[in-house]
N, C-alpha and C positions, 0 to 999 in steps of 0.2 A: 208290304203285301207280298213282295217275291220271296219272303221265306218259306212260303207251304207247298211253292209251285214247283217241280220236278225238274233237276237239274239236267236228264236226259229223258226223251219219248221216243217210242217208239210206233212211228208214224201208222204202221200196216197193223198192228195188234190193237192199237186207240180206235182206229177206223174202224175196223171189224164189229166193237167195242160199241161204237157209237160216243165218242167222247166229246165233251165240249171244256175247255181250261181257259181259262177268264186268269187274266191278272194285269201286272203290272210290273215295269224294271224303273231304277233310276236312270235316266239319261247317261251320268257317269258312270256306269257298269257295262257301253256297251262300250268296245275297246274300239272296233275298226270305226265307231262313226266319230273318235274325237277328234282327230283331226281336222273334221271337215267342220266341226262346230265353234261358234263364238263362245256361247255360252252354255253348258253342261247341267242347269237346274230341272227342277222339273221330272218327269217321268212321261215313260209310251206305257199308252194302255195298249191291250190286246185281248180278242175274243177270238178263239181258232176252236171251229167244230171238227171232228178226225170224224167221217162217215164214207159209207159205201153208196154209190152214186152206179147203177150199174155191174159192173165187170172194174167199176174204179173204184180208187182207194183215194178218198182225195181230202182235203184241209180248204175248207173257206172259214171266212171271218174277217175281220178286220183289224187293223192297227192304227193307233190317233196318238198323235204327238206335237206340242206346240217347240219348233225347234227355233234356235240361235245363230243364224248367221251371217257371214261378213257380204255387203257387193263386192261384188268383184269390178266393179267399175270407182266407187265413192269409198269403198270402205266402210262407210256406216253400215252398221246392224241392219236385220235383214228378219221378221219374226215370219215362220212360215209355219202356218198350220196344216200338219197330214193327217188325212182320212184315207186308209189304200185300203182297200177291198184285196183281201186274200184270197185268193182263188191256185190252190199248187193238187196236180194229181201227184200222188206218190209212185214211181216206176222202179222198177228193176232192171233195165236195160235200155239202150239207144232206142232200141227197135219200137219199144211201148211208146215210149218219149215222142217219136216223130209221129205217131198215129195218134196222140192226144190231138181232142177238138180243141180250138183256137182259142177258148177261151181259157185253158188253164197252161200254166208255167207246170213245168217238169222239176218233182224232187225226186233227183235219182240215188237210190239207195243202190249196196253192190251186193247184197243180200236181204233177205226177207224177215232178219230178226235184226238188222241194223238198228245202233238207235242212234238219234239225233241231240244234239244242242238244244232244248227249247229253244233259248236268248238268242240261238242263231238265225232260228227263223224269223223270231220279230225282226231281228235286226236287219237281216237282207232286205225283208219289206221295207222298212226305214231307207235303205243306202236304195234301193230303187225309186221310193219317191225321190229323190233329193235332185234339183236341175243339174242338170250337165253346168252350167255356168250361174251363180246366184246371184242377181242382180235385183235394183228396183225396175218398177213398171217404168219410172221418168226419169230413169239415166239414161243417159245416151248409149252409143255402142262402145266408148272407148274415141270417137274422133273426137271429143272437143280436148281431152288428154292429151292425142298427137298433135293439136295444130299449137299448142303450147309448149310441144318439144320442138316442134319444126323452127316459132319464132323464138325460143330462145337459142339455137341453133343458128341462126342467120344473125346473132349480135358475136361477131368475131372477138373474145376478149387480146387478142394479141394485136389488133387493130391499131393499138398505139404505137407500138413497133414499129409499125410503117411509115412512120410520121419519125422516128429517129433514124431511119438511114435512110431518108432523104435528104436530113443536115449535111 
């Protein structure tokens, strides 16, 4: 399906536009999110409207993807499904950027005809959903891990030793 869809937009010309682009990537095609992933199958949808909202130039829609990955506590797989609500005003300076209302994230362009990555912007959405640390609900924090370092820790293998220069 990401053969038809436009390999750069240009955010402020779309908006003006009124544009809406529906599509879809393969999971494997986005580069910065493999490393964080187990399993690379699959594909993110993505619905992004480009409209004018006011004196703004802004992009909502959404992004869903069933992702692959490891806890960081057991190591077992980890299936986490994203539903992120896009919500980005398009800016052309700091200045625009900090007087957005609180609901939208800032895409700062450094001119007015810039154009963007599509697959950049799903994929940013993607790398923000994703936790800071991926874990199950009913792993622990990592202590039952340390108290199984601590006791094997406290069996001295050189212990025998002590016991020949006492002969």
């Amino acid at each position: 399906m990401s053969s038809h869809l436009p390999e750069y937009v240009a955010p402020l010309s779309l908006a003006e536009k009124g544009c809406l682009i529906k599509g879809e990537y393969p999971l494997a095609s986005l580069a910065r999110l493999q490393g964080m992933l187990a399993c690379y199958e699959g594909n993110v949808r993505f619905d992004l409207n480009f409209e004018r909202k006011g004196r703004m130039r802004v992009i909502t829609g959404s992004v869903l993807a069933d992702l692959g990955l490891d806890c960081q506590v057991c190591m077992e797989a980890i299936d986490l499904s994203v539903d992120r609500k896009v919500s980005l005003s398009v800016v052309t300076s700091i200045e625009q950027a900090e007087r957005l209302p609180e609901e939208y994230e800032a895409l700062l362009l450094e001119s007015v005809e810039e154009t963007v990555v599509l697959m950049d912007i799903v994929e940013d959405e993607l790398l923000l959903a994703l936790p800071d640390v991926a874990k199950h609900g009913d792993c622990s924090n990592g202590e039952n891990i340390n108290e199984e370092a601590e006791r094997e820790e406290s069996v001295n293998p050189f212990s025998v030793l002590a016991n020949l220069k006492k002969d």
